[in-house]
N, CA, C and O atoms as a Maestro MAE file, in Angstrom:
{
 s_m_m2io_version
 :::
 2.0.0
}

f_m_ct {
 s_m_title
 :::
 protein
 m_atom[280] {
  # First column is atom index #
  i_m_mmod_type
  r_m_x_coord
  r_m_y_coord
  r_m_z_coord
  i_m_residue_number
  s_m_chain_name
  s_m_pdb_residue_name
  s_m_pdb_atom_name
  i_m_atomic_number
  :::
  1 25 60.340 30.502 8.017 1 A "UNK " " N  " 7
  2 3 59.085 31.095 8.344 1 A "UNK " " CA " 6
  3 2 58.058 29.974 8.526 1 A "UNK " " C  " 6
  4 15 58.200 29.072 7.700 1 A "UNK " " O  " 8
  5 25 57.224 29.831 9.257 2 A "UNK " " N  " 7
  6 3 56.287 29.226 10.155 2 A "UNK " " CA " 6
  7 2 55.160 29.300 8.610 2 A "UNK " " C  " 6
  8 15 55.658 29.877 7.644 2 A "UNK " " O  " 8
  9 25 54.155 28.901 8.491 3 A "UNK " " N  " 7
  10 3 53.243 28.852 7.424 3 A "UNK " " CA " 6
  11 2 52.109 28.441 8.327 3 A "UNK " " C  " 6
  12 15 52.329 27.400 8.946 3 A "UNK " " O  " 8
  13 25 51.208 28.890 8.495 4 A "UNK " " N  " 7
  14 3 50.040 27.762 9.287 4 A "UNK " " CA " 6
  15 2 48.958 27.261 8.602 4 A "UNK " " C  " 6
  16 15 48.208 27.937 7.898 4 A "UNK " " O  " 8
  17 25 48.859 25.853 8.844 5 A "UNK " " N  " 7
  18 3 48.107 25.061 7.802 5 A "UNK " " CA " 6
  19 2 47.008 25.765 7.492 5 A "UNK " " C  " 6
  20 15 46.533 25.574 6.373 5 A "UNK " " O  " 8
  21 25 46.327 26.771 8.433 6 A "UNK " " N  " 7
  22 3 44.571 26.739 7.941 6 A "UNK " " CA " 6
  23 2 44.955 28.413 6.425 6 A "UNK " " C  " 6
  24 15 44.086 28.969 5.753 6 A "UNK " " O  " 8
  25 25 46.101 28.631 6.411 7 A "UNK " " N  " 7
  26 3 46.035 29.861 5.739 7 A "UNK " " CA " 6
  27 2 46.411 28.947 4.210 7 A "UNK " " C  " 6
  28 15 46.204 29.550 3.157 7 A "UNK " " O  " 8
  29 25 46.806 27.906 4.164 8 A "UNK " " N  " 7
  30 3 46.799 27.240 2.704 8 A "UNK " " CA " 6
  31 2 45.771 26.393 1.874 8 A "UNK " " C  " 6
  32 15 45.443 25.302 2.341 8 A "UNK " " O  " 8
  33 25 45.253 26.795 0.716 9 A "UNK " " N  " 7
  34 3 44.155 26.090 -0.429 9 A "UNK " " CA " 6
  35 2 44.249 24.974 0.336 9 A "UNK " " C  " 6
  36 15 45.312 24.730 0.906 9 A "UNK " " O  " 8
  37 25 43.127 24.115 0.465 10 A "UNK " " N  " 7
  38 3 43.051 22.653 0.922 10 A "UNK " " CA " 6
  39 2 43.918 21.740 -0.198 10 A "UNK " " C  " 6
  40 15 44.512 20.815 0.356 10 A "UNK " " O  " 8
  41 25 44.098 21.798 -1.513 11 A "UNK " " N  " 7
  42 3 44.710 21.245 -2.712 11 A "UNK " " CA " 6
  43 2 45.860 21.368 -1.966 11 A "UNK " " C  " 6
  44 15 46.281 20.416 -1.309 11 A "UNK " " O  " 8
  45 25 46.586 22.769 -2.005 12 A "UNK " " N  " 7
  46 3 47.860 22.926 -1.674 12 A "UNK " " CA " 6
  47 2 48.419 21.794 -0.403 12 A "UNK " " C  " 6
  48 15 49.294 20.943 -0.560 12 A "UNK " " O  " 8
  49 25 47.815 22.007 0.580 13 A "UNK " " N  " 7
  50 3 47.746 21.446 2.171 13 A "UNK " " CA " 6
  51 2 47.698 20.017 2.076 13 A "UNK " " C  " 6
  52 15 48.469 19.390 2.803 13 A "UNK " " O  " 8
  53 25 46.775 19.262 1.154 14 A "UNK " " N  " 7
  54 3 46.918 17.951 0.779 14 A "UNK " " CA " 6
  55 2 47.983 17.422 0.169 14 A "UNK " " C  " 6
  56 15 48.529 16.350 0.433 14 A "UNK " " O  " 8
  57 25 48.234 18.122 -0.570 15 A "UNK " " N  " 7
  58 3 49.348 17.669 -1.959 15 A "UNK " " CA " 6
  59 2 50.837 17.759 -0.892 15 A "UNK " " C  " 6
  60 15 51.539 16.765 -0.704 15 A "UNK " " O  " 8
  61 25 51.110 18.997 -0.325 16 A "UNK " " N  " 7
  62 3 52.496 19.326 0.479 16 A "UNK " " CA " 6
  63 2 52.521 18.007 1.513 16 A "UNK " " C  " 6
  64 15 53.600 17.424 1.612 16 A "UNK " " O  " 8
  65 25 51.166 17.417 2.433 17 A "UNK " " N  " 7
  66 3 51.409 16.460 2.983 17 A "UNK " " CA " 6
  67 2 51.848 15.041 2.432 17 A "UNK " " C  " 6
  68 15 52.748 14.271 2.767 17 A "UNK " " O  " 8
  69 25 50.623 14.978 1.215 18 A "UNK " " N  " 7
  70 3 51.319 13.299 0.544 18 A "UNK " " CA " 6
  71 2 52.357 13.395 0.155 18 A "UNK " " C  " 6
  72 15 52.958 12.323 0.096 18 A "UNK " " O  " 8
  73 25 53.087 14.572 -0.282 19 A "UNK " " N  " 7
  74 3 54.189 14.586 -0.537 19 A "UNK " " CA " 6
  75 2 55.228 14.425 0.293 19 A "UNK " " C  " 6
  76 15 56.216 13.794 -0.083 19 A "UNK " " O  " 8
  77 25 55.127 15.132 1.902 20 A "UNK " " N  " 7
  78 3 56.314 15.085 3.053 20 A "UNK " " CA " 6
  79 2 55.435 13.842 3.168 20 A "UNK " " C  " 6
  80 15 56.257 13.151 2.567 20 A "UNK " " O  " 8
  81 25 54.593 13.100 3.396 21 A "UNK " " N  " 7
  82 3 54.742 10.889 4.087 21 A "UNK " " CA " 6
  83 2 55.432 10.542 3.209 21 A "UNK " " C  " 6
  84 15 56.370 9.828 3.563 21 A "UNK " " O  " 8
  85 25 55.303 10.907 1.464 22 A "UNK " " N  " 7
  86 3 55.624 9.690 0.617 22 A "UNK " " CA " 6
  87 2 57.650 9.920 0.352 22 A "UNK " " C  " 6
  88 15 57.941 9.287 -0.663 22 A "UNK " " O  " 8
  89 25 58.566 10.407 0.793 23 A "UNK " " N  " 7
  90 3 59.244 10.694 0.445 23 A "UNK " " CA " 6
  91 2 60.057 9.885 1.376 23 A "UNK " " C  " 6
  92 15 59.834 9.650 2.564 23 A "UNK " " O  " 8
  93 25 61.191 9.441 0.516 24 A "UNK " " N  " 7
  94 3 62.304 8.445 0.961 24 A "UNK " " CA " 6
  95 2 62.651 8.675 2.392 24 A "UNK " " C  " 6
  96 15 63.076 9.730 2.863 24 A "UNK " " O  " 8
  97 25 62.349 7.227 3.217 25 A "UNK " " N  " 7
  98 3 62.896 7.500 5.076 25 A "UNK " " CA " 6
  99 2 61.990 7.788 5.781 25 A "UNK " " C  " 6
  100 15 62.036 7.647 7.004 25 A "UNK " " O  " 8
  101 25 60.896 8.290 5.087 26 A "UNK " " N  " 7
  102 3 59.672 8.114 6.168 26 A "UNK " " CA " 6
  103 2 59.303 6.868 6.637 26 A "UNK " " C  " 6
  104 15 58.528 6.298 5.869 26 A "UNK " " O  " 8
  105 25 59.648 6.123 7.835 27 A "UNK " " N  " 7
  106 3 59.294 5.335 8.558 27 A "UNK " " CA " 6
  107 2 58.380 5.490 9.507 27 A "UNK " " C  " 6
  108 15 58.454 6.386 10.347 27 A "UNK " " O  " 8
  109 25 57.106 4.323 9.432 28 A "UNK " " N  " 7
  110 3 55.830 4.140 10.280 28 A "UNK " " CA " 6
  111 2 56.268 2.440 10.947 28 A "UNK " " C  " 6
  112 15 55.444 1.918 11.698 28 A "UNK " " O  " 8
  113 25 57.244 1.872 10.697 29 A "UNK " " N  " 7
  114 3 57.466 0.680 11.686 29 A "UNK " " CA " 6
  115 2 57.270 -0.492 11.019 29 A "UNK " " C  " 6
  116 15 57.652 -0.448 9.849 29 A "UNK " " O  " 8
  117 25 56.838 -1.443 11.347 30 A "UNK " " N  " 7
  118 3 56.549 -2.589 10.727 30 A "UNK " " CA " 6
  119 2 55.589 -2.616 9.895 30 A "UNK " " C  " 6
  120 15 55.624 -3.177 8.800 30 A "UNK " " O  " 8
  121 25 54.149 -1.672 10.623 31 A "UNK " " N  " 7
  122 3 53.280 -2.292 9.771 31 A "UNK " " CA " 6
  123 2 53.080 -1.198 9.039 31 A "UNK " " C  " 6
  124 15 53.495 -0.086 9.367 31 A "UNK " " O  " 8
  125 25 52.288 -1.502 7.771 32 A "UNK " " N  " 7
  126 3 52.092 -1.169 6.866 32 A "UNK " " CA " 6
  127 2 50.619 -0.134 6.791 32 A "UNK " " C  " 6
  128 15 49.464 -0.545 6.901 32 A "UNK " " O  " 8
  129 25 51.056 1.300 6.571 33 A "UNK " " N  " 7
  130 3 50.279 2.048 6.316 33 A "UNK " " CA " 6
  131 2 49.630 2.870 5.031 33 A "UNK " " C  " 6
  132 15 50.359 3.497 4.263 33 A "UNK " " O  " 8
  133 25 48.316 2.813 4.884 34 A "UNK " " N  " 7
  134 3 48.360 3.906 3.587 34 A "UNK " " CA " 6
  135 2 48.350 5.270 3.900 34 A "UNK " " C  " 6
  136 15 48.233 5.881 4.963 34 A "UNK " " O  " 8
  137 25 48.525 5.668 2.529 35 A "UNK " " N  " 7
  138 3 48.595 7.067 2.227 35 A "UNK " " CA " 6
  139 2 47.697 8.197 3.071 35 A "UNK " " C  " 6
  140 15 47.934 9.128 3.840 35 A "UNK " " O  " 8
  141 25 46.626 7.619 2.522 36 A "UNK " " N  " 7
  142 3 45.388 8.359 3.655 36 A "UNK " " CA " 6
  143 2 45.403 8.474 4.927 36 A "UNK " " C  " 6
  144 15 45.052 9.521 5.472 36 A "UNK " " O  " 8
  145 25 45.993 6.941 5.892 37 A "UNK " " N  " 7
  146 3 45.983 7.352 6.596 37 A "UNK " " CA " 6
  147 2 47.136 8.045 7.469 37 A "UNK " " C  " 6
  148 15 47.135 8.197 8.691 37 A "UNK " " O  " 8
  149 25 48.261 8.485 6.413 38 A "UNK " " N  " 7
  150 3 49.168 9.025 7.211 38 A "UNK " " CA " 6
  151 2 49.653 10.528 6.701 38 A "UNK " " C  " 6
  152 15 50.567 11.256 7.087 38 A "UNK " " O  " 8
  153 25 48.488 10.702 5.505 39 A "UNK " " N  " 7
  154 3 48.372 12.151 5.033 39 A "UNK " " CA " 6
  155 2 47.291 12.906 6.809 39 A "UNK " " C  " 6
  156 15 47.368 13.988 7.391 39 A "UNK " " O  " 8
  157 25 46.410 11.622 7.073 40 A "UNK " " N  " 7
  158 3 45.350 12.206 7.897 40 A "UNK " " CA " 6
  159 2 45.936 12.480 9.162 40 A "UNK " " C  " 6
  160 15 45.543 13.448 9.814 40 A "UNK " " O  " 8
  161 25 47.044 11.554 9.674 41 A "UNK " " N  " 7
  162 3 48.085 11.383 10.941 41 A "UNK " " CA " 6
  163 2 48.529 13.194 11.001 41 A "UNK " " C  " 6
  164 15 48.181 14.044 11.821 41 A "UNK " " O  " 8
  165 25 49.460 13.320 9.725 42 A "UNK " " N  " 7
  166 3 50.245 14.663 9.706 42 A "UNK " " CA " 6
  167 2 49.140 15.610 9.839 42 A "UNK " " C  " 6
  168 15 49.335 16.474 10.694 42 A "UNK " " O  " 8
  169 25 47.661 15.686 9.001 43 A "UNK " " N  " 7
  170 3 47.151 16.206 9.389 43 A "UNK " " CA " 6
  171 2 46.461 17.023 10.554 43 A "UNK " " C  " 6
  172 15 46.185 18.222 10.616 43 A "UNK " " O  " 8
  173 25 46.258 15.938 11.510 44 A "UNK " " N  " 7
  174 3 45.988 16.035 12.832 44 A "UNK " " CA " 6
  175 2 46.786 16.808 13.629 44 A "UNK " " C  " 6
  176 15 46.435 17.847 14.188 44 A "UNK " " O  " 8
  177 25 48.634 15.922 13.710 45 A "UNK " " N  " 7
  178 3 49.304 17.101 14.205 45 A "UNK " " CA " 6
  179 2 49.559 18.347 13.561 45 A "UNK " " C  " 6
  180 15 50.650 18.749 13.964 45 A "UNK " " O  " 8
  181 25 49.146 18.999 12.892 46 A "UNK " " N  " 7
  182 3 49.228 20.121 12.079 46 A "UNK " " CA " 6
  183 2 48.223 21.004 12.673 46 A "UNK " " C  " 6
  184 15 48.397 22.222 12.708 46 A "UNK " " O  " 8
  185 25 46.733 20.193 13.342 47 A "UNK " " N  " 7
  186 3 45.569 20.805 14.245 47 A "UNK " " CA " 6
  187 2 45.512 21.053 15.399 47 A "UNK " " C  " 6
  188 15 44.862 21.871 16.049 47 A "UNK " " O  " 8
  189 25 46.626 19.894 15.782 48 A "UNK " " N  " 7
  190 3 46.591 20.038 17.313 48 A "UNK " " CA " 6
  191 2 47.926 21.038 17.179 48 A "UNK " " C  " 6
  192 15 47.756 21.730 18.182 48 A "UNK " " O  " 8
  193 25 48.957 21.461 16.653 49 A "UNK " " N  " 7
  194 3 49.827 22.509 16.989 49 A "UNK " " CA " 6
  195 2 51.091 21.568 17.027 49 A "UNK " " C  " 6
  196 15 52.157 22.178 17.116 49 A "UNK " " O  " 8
  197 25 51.177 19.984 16.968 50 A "UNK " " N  " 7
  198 3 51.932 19.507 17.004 50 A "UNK " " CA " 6
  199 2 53.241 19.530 16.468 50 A "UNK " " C  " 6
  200 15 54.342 19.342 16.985 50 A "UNK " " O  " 8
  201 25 52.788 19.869 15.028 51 A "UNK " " N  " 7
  202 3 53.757 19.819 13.921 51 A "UNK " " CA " 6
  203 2 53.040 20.869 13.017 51 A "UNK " " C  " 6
  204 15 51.862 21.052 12.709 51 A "UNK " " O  " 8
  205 25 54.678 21.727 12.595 52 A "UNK " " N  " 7
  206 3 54.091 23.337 11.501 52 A "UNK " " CA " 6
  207 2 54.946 23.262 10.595 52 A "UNK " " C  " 6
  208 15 56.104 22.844 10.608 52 A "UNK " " O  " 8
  209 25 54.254 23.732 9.722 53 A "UNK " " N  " 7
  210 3 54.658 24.054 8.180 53 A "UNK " " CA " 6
  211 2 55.943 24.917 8.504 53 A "UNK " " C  " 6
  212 15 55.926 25.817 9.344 53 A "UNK " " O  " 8
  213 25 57.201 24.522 7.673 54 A "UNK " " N  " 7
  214 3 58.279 25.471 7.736 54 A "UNK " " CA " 6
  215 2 58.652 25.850 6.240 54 A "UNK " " C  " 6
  216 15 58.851 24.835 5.571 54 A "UNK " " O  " 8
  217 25 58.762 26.721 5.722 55 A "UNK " " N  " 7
  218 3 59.185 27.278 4.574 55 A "UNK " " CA " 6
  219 2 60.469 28.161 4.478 55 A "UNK " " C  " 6
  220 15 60.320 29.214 5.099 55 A "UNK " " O  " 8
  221 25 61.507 28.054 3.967 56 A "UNK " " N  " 7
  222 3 62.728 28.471 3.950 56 A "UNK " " CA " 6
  223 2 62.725 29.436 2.606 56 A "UNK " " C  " 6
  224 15 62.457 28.973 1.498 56 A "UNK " " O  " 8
  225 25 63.065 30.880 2.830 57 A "UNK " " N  " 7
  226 3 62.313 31.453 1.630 57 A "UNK " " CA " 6
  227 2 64.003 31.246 0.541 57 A "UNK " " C  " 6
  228 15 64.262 31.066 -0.648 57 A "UNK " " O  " 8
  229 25 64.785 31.410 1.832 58 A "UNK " " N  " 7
  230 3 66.293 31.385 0.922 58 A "UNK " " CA " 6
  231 2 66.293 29.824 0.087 58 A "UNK " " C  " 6
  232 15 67.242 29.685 -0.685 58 A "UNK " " O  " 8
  233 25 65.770 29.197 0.137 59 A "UNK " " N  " 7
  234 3 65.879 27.717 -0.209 59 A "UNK " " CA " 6
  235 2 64.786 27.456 -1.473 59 A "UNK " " C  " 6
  236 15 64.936 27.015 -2.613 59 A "UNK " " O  " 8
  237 25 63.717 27.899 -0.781 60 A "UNK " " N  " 7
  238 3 62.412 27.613 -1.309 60 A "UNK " " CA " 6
  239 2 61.603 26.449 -1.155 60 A "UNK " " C  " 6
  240 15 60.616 26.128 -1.817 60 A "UNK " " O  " 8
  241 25 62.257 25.727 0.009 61 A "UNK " " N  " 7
  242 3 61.819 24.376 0.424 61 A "UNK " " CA " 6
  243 2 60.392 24.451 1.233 61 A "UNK " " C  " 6
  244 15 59.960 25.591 1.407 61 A "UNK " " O  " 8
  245 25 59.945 23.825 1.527 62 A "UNK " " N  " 7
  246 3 59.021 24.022 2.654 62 A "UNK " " CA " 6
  247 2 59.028 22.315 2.973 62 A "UNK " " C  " 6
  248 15 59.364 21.495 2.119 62 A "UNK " " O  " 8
  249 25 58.568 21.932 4.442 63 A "UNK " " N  " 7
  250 3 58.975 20.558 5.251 63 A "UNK " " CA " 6
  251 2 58.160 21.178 6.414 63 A "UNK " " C  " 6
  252 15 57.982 22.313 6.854 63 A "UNK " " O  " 8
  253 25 57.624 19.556 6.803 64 A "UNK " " N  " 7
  254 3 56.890 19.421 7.980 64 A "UNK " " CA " 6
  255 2 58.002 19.150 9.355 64 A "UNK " " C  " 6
  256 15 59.054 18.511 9.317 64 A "UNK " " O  " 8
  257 25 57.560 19.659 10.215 65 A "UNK " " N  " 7
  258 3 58.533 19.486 11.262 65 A "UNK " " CA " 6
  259 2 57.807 19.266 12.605 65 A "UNK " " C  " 6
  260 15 56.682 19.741 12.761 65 A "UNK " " O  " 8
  261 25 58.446 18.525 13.628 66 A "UNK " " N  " 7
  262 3 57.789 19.021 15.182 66 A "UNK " " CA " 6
  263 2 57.869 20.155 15.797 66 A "UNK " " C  " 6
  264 15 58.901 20.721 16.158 66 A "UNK " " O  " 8
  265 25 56.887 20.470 15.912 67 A "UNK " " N  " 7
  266 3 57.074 21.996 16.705 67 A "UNK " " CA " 6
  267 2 58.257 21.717 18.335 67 A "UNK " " C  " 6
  268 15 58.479 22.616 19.146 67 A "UNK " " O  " 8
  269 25 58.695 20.627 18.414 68 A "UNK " " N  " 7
  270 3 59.250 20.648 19.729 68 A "UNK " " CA " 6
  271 2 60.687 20.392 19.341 68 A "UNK " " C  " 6
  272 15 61.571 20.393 20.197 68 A "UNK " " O  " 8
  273 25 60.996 20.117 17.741 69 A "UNK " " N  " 7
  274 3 62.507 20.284 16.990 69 A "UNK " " CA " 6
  275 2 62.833 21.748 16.549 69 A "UNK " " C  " 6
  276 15 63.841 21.772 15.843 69 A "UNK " " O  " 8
  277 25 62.341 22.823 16.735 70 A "UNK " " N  " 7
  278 3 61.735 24.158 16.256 70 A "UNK " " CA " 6
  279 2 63.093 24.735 17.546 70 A "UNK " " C  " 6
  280 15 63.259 25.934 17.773 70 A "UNK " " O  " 8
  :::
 }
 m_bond[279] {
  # First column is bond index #
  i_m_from
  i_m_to
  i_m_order
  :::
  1 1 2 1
  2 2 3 1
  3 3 4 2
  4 3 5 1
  5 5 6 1
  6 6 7 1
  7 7 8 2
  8 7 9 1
  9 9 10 1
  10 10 11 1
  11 11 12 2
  12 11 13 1
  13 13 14 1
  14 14 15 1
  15 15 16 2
  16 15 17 1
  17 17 18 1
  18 18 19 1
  19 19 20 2
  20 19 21 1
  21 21 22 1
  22 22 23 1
  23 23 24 2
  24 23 25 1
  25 25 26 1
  26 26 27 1
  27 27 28 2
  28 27 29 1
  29 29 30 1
  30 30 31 1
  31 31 32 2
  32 31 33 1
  33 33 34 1
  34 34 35 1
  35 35 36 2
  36 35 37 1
  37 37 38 1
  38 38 39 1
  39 39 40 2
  40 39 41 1
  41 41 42 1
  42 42 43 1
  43 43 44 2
  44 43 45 1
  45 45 46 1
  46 46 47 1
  47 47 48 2
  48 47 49 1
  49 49 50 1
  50 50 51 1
  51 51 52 2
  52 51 53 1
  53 53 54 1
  54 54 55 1
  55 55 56 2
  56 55 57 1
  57 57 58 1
  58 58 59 1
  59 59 60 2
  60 59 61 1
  61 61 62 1
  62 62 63 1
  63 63 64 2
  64 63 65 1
  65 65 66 1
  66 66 67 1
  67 67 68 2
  68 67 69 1
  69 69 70 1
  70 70 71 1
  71 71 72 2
  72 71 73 1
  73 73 74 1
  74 74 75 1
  75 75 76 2
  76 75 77 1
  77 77 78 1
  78 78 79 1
  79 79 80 2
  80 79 81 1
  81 81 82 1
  82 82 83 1
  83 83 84 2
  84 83 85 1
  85 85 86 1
  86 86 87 1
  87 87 88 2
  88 87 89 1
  89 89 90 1
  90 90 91 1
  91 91 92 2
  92 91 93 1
  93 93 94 1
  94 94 95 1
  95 95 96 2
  96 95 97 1
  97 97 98 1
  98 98 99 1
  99 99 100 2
  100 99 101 1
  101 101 102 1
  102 102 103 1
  103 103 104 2
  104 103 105 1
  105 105 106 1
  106 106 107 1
  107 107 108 2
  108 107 109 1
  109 109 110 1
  110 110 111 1
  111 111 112 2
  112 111 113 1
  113 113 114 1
  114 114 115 1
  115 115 116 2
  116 115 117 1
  117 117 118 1
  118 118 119 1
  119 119 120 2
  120 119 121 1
  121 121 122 1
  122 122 123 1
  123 123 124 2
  124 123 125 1
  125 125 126 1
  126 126 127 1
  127 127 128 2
  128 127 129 1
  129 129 130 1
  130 130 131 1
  131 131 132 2
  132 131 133 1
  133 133 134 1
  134 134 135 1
  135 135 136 2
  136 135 137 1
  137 137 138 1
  138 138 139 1
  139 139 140 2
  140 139 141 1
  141 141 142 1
  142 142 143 1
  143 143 144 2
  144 143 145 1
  145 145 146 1
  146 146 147 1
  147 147 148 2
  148 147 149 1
  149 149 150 1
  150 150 151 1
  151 151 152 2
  152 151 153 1
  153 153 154 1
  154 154 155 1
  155 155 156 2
  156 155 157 1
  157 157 158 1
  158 158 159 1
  159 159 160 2
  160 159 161 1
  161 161 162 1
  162 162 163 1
  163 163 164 2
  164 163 165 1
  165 165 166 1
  166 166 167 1
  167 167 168 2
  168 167 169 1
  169 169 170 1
  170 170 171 1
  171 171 172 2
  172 171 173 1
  173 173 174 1
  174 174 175 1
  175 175 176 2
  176 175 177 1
  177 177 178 1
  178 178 179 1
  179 179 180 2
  180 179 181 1
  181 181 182 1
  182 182 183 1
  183 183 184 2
  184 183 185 1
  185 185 186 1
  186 186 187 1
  187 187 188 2
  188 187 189 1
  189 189 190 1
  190 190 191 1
  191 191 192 2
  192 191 193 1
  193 193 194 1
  194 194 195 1
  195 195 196 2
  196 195 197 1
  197 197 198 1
  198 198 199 1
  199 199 200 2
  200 199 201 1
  201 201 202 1
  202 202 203 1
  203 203 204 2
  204 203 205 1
  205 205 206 1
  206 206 207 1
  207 207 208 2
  208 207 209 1
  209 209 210 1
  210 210 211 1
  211 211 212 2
  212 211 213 1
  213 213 214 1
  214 214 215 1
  215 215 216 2
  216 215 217 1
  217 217 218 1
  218 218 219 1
  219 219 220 2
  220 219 221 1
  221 221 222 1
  222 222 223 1
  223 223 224 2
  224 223 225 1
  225 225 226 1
  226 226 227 1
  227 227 228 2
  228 227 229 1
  229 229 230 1
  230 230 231 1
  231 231 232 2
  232 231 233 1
  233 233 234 1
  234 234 235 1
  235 235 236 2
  236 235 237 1
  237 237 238 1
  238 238 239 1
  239 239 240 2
  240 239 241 1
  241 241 242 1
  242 242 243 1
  243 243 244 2
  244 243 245 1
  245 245 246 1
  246 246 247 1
  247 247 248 2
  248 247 249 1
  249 249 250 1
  250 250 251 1
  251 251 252 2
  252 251 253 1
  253 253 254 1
  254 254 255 1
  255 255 256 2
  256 255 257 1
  257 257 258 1
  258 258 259 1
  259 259 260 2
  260 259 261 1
  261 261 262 1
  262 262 263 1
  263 263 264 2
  264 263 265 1
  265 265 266 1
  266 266 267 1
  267 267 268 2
  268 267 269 1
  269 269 270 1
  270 270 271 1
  271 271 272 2
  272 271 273 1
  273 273 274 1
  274 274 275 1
  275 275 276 2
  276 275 277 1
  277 277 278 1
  278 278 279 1
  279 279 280 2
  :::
 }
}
């Protein structure tokens, strides 16, 4: 199921993002990025429609994805 960012607590919406950048294999390339600014990156595509919240209710997972891997 699809989740769309603007229907989640801003806490919630923050926390689910630092959590999908900071997690093992997320690669940004050579250089070196912080937190902020790649909580703010996911953010963005999350506004522009880029990338949506997926929640698996059988699982209970939820993960950021491209809407164009969908």
């Amino acid at each position: 199921m699809i989740i769309p960012y603007d229907q989640l607590n801003p806490d919630t919406l923050q926390s689910l993002v630092e959590e999908f950048v900071s997690r093992d294999g997320t690669d940004y390339g050579n250089k070196e990025v912080t937190l902020a600014v790649k909580v703010q990156q996911v953010v963005s595509k999350l506004k522009s429609g880029e990338a949506v919240i997926l929640f698996s209710e059988s699982k209970g997972l939820c993960n950021i994805v491209r809407k164009d891997m969908l």
